[in-house]
KEDOGU-767971 format. One record per residue (C-alpha): residue in three letters; x, y, z. Coordinates in pm, whole numbers. Example, Ala and Ser with C-alpha at 12.3 -4.5 7.8 and 13.67 -1.06 7.14 Angstrom:
2
code->ala | xx->1230 | yy->-450 | zz->780
code->ser | xx->1367 | yy->-106 | zz->714
***
This chain:
412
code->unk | xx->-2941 | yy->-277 | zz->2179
code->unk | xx->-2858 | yy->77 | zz->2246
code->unk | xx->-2632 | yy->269 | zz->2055
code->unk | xx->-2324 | yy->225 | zz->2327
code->unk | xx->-2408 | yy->-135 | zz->2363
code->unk | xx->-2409 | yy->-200 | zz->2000
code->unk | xx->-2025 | yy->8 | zz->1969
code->unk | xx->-1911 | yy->-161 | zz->2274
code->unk | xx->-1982 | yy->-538 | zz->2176
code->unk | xx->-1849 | yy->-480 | zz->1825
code->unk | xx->-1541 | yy->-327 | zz->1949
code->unk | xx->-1557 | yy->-651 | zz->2163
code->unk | xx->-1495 | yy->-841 | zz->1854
code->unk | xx->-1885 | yy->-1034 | zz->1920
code->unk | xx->-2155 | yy->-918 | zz->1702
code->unk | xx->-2432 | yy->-715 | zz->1791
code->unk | xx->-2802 | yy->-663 | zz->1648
code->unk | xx->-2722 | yy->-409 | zz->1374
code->unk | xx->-2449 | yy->-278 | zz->1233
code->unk | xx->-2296 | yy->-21 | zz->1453
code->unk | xx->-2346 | yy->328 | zz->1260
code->unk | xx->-2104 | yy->681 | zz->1297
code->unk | xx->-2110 | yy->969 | zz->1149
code->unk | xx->-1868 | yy->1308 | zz->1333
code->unk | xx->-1728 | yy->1075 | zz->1652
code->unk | xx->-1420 | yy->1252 | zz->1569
code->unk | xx->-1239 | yy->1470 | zz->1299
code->unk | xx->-1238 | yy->1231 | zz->1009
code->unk | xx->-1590 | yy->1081 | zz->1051
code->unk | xx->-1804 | yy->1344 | zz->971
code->unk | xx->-1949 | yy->1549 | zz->694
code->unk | xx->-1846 | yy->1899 | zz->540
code->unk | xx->-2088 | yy->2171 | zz->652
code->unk | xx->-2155 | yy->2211 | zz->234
code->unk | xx->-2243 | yy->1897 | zz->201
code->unk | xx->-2445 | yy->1940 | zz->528
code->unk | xx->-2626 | yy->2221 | zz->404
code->unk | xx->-2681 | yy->2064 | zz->84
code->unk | xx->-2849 | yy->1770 | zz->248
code->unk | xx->-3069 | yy->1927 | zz->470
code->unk | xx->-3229 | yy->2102 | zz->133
code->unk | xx->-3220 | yy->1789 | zz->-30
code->unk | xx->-3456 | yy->1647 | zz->259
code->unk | xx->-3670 | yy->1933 | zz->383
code->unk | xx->-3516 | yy->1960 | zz->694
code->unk | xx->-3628 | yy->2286 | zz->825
code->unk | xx->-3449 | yy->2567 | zz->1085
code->unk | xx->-3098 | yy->2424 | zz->1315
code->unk | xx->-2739 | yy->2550 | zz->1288
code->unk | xx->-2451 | yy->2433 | zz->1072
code->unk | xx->-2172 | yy->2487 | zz->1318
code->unk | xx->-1834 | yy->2425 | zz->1213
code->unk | xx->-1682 | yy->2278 | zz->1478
code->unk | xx->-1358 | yy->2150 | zz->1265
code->unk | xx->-1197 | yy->2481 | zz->1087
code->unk | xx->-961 | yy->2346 | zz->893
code->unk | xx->-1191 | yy->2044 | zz->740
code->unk | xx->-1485 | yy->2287 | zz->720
code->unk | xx->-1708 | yy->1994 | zz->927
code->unk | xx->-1990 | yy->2089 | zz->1080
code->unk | xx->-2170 | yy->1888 | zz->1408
code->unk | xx->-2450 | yy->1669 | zz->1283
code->unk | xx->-2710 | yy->1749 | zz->1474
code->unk | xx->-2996 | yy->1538 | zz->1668
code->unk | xx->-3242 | yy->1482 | zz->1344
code->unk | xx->-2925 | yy->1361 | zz->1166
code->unk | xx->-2812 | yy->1101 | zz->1443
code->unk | xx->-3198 | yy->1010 | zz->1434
code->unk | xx->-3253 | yy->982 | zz->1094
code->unk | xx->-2949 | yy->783 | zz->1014
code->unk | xx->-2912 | yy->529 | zz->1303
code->unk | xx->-2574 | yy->662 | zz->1451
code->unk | xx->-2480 | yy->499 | zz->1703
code->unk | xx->-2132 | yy->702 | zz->1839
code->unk | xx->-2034 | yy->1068 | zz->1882
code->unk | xx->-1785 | yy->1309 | zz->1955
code->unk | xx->-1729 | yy->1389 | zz->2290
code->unk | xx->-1680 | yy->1769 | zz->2184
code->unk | xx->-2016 | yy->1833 | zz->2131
code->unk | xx->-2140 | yy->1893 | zz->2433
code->unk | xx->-1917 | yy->2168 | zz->2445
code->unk | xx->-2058 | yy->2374 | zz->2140
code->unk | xx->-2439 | yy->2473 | zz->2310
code->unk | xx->-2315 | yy->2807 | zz->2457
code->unk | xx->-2487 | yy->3065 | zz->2217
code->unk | xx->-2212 | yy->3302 | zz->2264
code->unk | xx->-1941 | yy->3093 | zz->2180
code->unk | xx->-2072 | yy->3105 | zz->1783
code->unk | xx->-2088 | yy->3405 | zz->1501
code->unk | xx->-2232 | yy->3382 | zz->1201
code->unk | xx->-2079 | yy->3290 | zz->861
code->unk | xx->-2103 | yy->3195 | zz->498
code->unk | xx->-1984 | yy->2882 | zz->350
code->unk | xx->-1758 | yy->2887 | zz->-11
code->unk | xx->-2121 | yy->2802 | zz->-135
code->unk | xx->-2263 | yy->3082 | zz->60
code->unk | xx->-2528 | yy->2915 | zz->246
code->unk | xx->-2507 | yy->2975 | zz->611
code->unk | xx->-2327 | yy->2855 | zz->921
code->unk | xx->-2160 | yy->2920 | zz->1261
code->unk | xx->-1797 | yy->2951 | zz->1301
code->unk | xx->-1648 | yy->2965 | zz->1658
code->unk | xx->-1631 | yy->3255 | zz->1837
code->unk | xx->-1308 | yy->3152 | zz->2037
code->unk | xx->-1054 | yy->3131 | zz->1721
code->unk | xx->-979 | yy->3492 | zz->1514
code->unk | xx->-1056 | yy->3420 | zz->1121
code->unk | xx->-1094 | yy->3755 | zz->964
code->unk | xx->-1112 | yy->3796 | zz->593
code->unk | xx->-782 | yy->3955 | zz->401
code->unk | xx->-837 | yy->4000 | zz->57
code->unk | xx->-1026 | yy->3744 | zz->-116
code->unk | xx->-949 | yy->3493 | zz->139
code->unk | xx->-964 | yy->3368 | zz->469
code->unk | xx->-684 | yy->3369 | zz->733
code->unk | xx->-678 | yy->3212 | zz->1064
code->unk | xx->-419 | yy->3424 | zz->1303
code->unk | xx->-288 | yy->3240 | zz->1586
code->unk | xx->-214 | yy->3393 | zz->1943
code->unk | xx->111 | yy->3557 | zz->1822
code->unk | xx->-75 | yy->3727 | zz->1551
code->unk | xx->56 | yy->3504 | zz->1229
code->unk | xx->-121 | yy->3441 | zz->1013
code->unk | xx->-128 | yy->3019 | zz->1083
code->unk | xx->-405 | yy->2895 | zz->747
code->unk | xx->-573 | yy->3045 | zz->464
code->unk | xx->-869 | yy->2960 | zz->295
code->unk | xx->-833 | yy->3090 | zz->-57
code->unk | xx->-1189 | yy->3135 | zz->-263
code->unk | xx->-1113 | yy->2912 | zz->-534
code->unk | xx->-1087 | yy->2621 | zz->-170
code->unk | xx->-1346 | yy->2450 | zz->44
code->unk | xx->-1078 | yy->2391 | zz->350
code->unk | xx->-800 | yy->2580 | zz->523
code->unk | xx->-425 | yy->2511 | zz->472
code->unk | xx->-132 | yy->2546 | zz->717
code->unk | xx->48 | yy->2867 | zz->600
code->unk | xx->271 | yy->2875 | zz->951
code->unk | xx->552 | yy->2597 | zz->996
code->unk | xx->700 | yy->2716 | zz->1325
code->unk | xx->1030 | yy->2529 | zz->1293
code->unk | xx->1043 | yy->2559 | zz->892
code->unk | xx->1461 | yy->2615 | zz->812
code->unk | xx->1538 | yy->2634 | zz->1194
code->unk | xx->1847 | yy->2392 | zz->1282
code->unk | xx->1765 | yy->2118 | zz->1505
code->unk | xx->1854 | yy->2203 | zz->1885
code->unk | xx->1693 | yy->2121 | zz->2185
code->unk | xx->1301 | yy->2183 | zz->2164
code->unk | xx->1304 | yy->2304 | zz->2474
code->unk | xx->979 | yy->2554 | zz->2384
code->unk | xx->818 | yy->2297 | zz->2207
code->unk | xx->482 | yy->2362 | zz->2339
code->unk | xx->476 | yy->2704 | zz->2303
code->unk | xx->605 | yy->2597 | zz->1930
code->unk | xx->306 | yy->2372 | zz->1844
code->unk | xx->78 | yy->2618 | zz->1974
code->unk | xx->169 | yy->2817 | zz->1680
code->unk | xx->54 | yy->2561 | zz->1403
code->unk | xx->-284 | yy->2610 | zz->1189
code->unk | xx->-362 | yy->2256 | zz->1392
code->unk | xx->-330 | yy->2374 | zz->1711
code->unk | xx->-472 | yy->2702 | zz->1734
code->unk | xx->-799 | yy->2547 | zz->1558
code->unk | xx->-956 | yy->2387 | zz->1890
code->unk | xx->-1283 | yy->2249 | zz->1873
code->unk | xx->-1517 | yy->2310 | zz->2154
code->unk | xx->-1348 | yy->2074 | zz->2379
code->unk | xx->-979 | yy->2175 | zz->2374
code->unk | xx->-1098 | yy->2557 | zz->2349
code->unk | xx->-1099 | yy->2546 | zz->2764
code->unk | xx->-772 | yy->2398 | zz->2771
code->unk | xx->-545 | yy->2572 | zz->3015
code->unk | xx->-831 | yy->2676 | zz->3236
code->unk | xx->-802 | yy->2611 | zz->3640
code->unk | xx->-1106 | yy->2401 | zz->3608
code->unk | xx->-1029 | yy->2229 | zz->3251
code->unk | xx->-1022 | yy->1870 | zz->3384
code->unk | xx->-1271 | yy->1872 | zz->3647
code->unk | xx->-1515 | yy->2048 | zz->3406
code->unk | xx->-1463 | yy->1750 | zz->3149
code->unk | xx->-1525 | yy->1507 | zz->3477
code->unk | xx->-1842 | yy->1698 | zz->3506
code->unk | xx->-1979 | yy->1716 | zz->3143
code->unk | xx->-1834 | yy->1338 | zz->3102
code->unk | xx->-2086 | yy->1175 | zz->3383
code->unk | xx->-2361 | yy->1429 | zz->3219
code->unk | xx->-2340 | yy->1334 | zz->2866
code->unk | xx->-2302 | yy->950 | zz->2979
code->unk | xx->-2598 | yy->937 | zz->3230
code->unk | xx->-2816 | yy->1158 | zz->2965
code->unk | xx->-2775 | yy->953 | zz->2622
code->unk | xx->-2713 | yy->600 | zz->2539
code->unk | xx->-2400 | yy->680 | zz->2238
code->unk | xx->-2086 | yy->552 | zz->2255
code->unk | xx->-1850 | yy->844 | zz->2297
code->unk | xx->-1479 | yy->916 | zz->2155
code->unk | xx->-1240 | yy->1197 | zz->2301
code->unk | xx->-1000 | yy->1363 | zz->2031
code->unk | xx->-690 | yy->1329 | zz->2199
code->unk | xx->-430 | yy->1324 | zz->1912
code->unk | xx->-132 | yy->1232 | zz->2051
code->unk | xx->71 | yy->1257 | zz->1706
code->unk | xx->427 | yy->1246 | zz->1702
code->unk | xx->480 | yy->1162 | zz->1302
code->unk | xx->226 | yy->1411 | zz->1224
code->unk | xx->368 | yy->1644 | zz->1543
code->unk | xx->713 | yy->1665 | zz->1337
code->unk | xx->514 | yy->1732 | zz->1006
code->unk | xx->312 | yy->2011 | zz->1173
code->unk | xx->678 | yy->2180 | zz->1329
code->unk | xx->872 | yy->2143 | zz->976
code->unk | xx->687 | yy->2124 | zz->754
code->unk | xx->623 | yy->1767 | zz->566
code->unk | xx->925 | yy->1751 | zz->325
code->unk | xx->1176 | yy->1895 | zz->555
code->unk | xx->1069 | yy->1696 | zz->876
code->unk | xx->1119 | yy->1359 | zz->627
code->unk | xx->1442 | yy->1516 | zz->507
code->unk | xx->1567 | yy->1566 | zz->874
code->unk | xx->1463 | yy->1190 | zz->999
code->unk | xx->1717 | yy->1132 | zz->754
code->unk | xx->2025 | yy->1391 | zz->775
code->unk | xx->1966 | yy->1377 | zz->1189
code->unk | xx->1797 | yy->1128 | zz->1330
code->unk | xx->1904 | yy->1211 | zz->1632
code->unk | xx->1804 | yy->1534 | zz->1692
code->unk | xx->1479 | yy->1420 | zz->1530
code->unk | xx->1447 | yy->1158 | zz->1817
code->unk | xx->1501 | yy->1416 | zz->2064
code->unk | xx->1238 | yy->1558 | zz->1944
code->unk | xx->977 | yy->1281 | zz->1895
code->unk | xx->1117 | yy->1217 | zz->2296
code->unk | xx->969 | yy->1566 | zz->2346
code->unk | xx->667 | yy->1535 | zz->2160
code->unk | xx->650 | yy->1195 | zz->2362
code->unk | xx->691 | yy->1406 | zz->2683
code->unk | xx->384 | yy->1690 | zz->2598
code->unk | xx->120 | yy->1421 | zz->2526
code->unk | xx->228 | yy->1212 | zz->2822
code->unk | xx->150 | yy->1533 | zz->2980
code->unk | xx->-177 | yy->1584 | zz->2893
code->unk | xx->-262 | yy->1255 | zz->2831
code->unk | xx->-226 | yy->1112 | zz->3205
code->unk | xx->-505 | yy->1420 | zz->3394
code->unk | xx->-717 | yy->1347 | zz->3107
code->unk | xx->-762 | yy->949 | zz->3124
code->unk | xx->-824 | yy->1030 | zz->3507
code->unk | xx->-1087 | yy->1293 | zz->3368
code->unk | xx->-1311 | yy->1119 | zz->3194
code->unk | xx->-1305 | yy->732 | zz->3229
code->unk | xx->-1494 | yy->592 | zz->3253
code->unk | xx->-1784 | yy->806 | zz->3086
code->unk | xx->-1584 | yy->820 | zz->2797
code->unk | xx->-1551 | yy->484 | zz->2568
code->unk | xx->-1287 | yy->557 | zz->2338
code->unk | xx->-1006 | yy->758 | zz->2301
code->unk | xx->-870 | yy->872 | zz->1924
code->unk | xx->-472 | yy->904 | zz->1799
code->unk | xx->-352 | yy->1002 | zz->1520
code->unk | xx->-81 | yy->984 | zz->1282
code->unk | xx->-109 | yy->957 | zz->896
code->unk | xx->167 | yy->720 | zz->767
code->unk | xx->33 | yy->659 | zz->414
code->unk | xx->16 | yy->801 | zz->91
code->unk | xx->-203 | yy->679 | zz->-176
code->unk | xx->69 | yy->424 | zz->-320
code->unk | xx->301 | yy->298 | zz->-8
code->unk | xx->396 | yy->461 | zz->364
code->unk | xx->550 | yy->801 | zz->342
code->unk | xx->852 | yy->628 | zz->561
code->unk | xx->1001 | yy->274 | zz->587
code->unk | xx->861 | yy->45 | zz->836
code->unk | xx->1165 | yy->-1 | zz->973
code->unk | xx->1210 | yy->347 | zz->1036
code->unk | xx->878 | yy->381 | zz->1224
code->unk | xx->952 | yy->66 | zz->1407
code->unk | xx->1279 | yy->223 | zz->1582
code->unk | xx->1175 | yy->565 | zz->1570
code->unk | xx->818 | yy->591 | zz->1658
code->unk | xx->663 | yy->251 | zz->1762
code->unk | xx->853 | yy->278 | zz->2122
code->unk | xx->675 | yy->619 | zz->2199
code->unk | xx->371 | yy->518 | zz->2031
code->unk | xx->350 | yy->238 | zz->2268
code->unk | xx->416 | yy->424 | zz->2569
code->unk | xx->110 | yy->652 | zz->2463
code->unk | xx->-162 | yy->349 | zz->2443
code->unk | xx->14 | yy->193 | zz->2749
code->unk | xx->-84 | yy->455 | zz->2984
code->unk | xx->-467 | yy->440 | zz->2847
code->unk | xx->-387 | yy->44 | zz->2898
code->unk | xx->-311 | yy->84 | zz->3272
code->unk | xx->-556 | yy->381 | zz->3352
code->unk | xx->-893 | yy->302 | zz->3202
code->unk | xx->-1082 | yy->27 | zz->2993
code->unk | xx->-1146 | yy->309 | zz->2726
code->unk | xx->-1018 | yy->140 | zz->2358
code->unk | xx->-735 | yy->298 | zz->2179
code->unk | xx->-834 | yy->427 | zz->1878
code->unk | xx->-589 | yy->558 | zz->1570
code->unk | xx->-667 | yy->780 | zz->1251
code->unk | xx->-406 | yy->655 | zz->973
code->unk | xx->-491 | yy->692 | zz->604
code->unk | xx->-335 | yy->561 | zz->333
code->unk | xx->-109 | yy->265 | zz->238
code->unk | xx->-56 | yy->176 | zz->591
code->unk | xx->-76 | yy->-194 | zz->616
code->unk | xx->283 | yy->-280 | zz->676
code->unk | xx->283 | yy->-90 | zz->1003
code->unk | xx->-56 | yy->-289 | zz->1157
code->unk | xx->144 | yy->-540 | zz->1343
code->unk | xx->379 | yy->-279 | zz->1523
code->unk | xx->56 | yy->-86 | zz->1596
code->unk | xx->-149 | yy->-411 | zz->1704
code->unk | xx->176 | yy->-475 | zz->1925
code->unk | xx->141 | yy->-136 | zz->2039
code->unk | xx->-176 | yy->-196 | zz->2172
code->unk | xx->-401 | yy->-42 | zz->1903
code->unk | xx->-799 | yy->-164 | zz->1879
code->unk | xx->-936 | yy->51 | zz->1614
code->unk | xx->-771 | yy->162 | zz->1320
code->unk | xx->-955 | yy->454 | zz->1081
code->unk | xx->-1038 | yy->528 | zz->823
code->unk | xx->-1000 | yy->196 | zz->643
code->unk | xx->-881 | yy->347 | zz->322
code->unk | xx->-965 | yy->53 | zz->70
code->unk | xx->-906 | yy->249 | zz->-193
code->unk | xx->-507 | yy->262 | zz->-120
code->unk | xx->-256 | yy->-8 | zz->-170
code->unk | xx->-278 | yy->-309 | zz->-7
code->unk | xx->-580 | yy->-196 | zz->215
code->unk | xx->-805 | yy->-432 | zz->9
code->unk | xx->-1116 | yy->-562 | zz->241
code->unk | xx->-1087 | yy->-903 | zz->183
code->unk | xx->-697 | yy->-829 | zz->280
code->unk | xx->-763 | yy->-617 | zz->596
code->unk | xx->-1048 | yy->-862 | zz->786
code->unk | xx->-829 | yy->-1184 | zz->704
code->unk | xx->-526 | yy->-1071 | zz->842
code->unk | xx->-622 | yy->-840 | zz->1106
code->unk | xx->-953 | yy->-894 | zz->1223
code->unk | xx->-895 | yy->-1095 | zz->1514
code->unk | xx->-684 | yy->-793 | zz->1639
code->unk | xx->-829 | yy->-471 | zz->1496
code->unk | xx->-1180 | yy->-325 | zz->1529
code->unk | xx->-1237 | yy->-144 | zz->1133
code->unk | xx->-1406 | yy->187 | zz->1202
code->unk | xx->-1475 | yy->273 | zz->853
code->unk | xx->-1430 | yy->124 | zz->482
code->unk | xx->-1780 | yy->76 | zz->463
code->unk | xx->-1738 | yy->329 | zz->126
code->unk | xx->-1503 | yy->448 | zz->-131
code->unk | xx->-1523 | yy->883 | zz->-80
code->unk | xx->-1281 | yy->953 | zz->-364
code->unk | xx->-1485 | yy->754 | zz->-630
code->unk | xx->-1771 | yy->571 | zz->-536
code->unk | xx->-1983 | yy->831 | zz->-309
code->unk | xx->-1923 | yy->1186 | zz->-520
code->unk | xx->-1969 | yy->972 | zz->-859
code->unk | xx->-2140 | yy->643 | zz->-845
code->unk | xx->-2542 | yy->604 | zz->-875
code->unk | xx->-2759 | yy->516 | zz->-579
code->unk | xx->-2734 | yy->166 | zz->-651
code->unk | xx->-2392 | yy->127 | zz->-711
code->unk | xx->-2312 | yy->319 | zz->-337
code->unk | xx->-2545 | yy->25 | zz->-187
code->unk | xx->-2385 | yy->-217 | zz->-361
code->unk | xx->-2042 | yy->-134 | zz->-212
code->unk | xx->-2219 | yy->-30 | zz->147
code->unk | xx->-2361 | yy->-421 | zz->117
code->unk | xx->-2040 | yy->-569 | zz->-16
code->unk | xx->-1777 | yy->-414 | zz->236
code->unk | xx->-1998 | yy->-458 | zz->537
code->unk | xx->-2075 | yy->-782 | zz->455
code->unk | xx->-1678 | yy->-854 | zz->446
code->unk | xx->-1591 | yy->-632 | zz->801
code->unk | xx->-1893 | yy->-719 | zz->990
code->unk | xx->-1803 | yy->-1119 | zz->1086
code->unk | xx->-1742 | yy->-1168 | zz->1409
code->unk | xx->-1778 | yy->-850 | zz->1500
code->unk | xx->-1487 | yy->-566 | zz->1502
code->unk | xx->-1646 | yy->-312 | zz->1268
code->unk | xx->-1826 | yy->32 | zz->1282
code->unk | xx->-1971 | yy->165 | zz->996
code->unk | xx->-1816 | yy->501 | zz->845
code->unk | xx->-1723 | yy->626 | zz->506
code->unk | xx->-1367 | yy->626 | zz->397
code->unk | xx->-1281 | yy->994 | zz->546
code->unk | xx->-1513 | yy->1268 | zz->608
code->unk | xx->-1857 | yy->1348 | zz->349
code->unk | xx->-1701 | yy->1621 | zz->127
code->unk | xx->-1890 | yy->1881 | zz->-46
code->unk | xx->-2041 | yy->1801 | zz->-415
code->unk | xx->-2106 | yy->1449 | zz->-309
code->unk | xx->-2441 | yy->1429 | zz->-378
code->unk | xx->-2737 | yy->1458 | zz->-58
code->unk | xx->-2910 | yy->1107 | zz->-252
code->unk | xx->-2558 | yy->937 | zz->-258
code->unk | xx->-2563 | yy->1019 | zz->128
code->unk | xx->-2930 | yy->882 | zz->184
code->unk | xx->-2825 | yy->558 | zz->23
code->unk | xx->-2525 | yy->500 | zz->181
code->unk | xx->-2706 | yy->523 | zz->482
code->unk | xx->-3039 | yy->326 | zz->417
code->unk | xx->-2846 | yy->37 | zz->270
code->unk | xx->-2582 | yy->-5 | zz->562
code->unk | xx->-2908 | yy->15 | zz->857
code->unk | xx->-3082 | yy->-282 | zz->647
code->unk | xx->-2777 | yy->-499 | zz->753
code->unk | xx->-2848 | yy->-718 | zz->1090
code->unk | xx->-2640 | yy->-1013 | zz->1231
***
């Protein structure tokens, strides 16, 4: 099987030859440039670029010897964005080994740290030298009164997570955005045999979060919920937006298309079920409807955390693929997961434990878990292979080659 086929029947709920393999399909898949770096030492690999596609995260795009070396099977849509020369400048990482950062966003150094200024010229993330990632300094609505949200783009343009495009989105809002992904869609799909994911996003849970800030935008679904439906209606609005030119865009070159909304924490949701159910689900719905009725592309959602108790709504929603499996949370046990949801959701990830196992465990304890897990997800199909979360640095490069050798042992 090729890499596409092998995605596409296990998102098919049938099982293919292998186990279906990703690393970087999207923003929570992939591997810190560090880390990178680090294993590219660890393995000899000579000459390439580390470019850091994903600010914020620090993630870099794994390049061809990677997807070679390790089986992967899926990728990120964005990358065939990031070959334009120009589009890159050169930079150090916290461990000051080498990399590309993109040309298109302004991150200028202020001090001891790094700053990302948005198009308004605030100062949106810092990087501070004692951190490995960027956090959101800018909360555009932070103390503002609920009113209308009648600016609301213009308003989530100003966030850390919106002004950091990857090499996709960077071209949003040219005349020739949407026929240019038409173009590079048919290319990429014609030229290569991967599976393919766009990033859409489409928060609304996360949108709110981004606006107010995390603990305000709870403390407002609470003290007005109905200005704080307005909103999510508006949020609703933008995505539909966007969402409907790009379906028409790329399908059907383009296999799967990625949401997101974390609802988790480590312990429980950060909101009631119930809550989600009459705020959110609705809207949500609406969102994976219109993929429903435009395309065959499958409906994929980043979630992390304790997020069980909102599966069904999602499943009901119309969700296939729910990442990034965190097993490690509450009551997102394996054995849990597969025997209540596996007829309905695809698991793209949980092959691995990123807080614990990976960065601290020995060789043969990361192939034990790769083994165990996978052997759990993989029957009857309905699971792609990822670490909980993206590779971070300090987990170690042998750790990595492990992980990886054990899981592309495992055939049907």
């Amino acid at each position: 099987m090729t890499g596409r086929e092998r995605v596409l029947t296990a998102i098919k709920h049938k099982e293919p030859d292998k186990i279906p393999v990703d690393c970087g399909s999207m923003r929570s898949t992939g591997i810190h440039g560090v880390a990178y770096n680090t294993l590219k030492k660890y393995l000899g690999i000579q000459g390439g670029e580390t470019k850091m596609y994903d600010v914020p995260q620090q993630l870099c795009i794994p390049e061809q010897w990677y997807l070679d070396k390790f089986q992967v099977d899926s990728i990120d849509f964005a990358r065939g964005f990031a070959d334009n020369p120009d589009d890159w400048k050169d930079w150090s990482l916290p461990d000051g080994t080498p990399a590309k950062l993109p040309a298109w966003l302004n991150i200028q150094k202020q001090g001891d740290s790094w700053v990302c200024i948005n198009n308004e010229g605030e100062v949106c993330g810092e990087m501070p030298p004692s951190s490995y990632y960027f956090d959101s300094k800018l909360w555009p609505l932070l103390g503002v009164e609920p009113r209308n949200f009648d600016d609301l783009g213009f308003q989530l343009s100003r966030s850390m997570w919106s002004y950091l495009s990857d090499p996709l989105w960077k071209n949003a809002g040219k005349p020739d955005f949407y026929s240019l992904l038409r173009e590079k869609a048919e290319e990429m799909h014609e030229s290569s045999d991967y599976a393919m994911m766009i990033g859409f996003g489409g928060n609304l849970f996360e949108g709110g979060q981004f606006l107010y800030r995390t603990d305000e935008f709870l403390l407002n679904l609470m003290a007005y919920p109905g200005e704080m439906e307005i909103l999510i209606d508006r949020l609703t609005e933008v995505h539909m937006q966007n969402l409907e030119p790009l379906l028409e865009a790329v399908s059907p070159y383009v296999h799967i298309i990625q949401f997101g909304d974390d609802l988790g924490t480590q312990s429980a949701p950060m909101l009631s079920p119930e809550l989600y159910r009459k705020l959110f689900i609705p809207r949500v719905k609406k969102l994976f409807q219109k993929v429903k009725e435009k395309t065959d592309m499958a409906v994929f959602m980043h979630n992390c955390g304790s997020i069980s108790e909102f599966l069904p709504d999602l499943i009901d929603a119309g969700l296939d693929i729910i990442n990034p499996v965190q097993i490690g949370a509450v009551g997102m046990e394996p054995e849990k997961l597969k025997k209540e949801f596996g007829r309905d959701l695809v698991f793209w990830g949980g092959g691995i434990d990123t807080q614990h196992t990976l960065p601290l465990a020995t060789p043969e304890k990361v192939r034990e878990e790769v083994k165990r897990n996978t052997e759990i997800f993989m029957k009857d199909g309905g699971f792609i292979f990822n670490q909980v979360h993206n590779i971070q640095a300090g987990i170690p490069p042998e750790n990595i080659v492990a992980m990886y050798e054990e899981v592309n042992k495992i055939y049907y």
